[in-house]
C-alpha positions in Angstrom: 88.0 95.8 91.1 90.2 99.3 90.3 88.5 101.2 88.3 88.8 100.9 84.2 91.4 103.6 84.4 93.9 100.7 86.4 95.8 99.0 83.5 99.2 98.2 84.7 101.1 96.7 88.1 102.1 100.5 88.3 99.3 101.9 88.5 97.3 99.0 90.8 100.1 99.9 93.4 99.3 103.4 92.8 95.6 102.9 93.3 95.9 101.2 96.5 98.7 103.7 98.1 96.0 106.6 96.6 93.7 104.4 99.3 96.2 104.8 102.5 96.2 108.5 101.3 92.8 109.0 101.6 92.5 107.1 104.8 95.1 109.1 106.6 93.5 112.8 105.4 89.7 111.7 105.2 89.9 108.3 107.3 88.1 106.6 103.9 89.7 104.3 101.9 86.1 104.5 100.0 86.4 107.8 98.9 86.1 107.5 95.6 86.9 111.2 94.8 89.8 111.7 96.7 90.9 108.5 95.7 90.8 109.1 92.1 92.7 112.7 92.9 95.2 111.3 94.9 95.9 108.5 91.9 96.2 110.8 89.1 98.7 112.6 91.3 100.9 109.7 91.9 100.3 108.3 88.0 101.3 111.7 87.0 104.1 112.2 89.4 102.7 115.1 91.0 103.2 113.3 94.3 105.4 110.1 95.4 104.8 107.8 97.7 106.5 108.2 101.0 110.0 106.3 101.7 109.5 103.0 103.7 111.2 104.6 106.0 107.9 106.0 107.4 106.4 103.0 108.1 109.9 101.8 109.8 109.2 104.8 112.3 105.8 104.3 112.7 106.6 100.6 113.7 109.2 101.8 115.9 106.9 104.9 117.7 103.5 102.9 117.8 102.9 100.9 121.0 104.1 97.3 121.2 100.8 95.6 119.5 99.9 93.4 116.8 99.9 95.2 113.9 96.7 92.9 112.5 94.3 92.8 115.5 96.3 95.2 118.2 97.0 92.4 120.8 99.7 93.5 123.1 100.9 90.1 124.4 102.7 87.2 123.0 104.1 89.1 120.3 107.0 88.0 117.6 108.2 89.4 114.4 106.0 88.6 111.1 106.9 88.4 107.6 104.3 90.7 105.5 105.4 88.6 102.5 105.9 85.6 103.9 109.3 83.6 103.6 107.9 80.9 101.9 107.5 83.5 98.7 110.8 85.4 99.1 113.6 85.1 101.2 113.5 88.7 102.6 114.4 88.9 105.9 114.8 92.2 106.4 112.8 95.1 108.9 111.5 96.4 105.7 109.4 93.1 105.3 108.1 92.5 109.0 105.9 93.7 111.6 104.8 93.1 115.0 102.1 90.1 115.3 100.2 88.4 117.9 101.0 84.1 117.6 97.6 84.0 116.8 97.2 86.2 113.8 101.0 85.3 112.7 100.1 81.3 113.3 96.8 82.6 111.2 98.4 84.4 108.0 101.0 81.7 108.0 102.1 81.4 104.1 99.5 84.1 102.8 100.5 88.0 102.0 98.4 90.5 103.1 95.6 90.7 100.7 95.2 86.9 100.2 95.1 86.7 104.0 92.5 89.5 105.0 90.2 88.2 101.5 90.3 84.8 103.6 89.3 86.6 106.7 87.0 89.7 105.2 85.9 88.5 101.6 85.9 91.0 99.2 85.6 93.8 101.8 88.9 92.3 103.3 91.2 94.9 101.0 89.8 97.6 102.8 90.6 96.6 106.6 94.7 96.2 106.2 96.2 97.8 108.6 98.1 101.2 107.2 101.6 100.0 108.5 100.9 96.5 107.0 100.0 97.3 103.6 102.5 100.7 103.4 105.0 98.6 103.6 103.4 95.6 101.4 103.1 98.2 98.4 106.5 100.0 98.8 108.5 96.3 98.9 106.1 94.7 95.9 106.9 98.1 93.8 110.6 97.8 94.3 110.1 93.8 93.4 107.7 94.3 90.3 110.7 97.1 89.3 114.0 94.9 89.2 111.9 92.3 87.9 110.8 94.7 84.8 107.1 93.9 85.5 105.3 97.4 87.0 104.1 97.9 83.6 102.5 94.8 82.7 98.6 94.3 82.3 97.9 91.8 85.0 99.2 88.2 85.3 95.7 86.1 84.9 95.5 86.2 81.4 92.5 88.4 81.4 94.0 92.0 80.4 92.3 93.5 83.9 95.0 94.1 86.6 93.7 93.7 90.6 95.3 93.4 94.2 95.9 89.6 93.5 97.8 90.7 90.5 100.5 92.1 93.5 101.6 89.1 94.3 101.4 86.5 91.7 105.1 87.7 91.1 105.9 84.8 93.3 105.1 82.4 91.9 106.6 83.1 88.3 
């Protein structure tokens, strides 16, 4: 669970991008510290999340693997949010996967996939590309749907990761 500070769609999305933040400059998504510092900054809008554009490049740089489990064979192209939950076939939505791990993930997204694989710890092992892109497309989904500032979806007043997605099924 965020901590109590986490109220809103906004500001879940914001917790979890503070996490690839803290990954990439301290290589621990557990930080709680720089965590908490990079959130307020994005809450606050003292920093913005980078384009999806970065993660486009990073797909395009990064060595032909599976972005899941870094097999190099038997690759094809992966919907992050699967098809089955929105028809968005677009670059912005997919990555590189193995048949195994796309066969694997089949109708899940990626937090509902890795809590399957991980358990509760599974939030902390997606992949950067994977879930930069997973939080930059389910912002810009929450946003035209008018929802980024709601409380959660489970009737509970507590917003968390499965929050994210429940968008698709409304």
């Amino acid at each position: 669970m965020p901590p109590p500070i986490v109220k809103t769609i906004r500001e879940q999305i914001y917790w979890e991008y503070a996490k690839l933040i803290a990954e990439s400059a301290v290589h621990d998504r557990k930080n709680y510290a720089f965590v908490m510092h990079s959130f307020c900054k994005l809450r606050d809008g003292a920093m913005h999340p980078s384009s999806i554009l970065r993660e486009n490049k990073m797909l395009c740089l990064d060595e032909k693997q599976c972005a899941y489990c870094n097999a190099t064979g038997d690759l094809e192209w992966e919907h992050i949010i699967p098809r089955v939950k929105i028809d968005l076939d677009t670059i912005d939505n997919q990555v590189l996967a193995c048949r195994k791990c796309n066969a694997s993930k089949g109708g899940k997204d990626p937090f509902e996939w890795y809590n399957d694989q991980f358990g509760k710890e599974g939030k902390y092992k997606i992949p950067r590309l994977v879930l930069g892109k997973y939080l930059k497309l389910i912002f810009e989904i929450h946003e035209k749907q008018g929802t980024l500032d709601s409380h959660g979806f489970h009737g509970d007043k507590k917003v968390d990761v499965y929050d994210l997605g429940v968008i698709f099924s409304k």
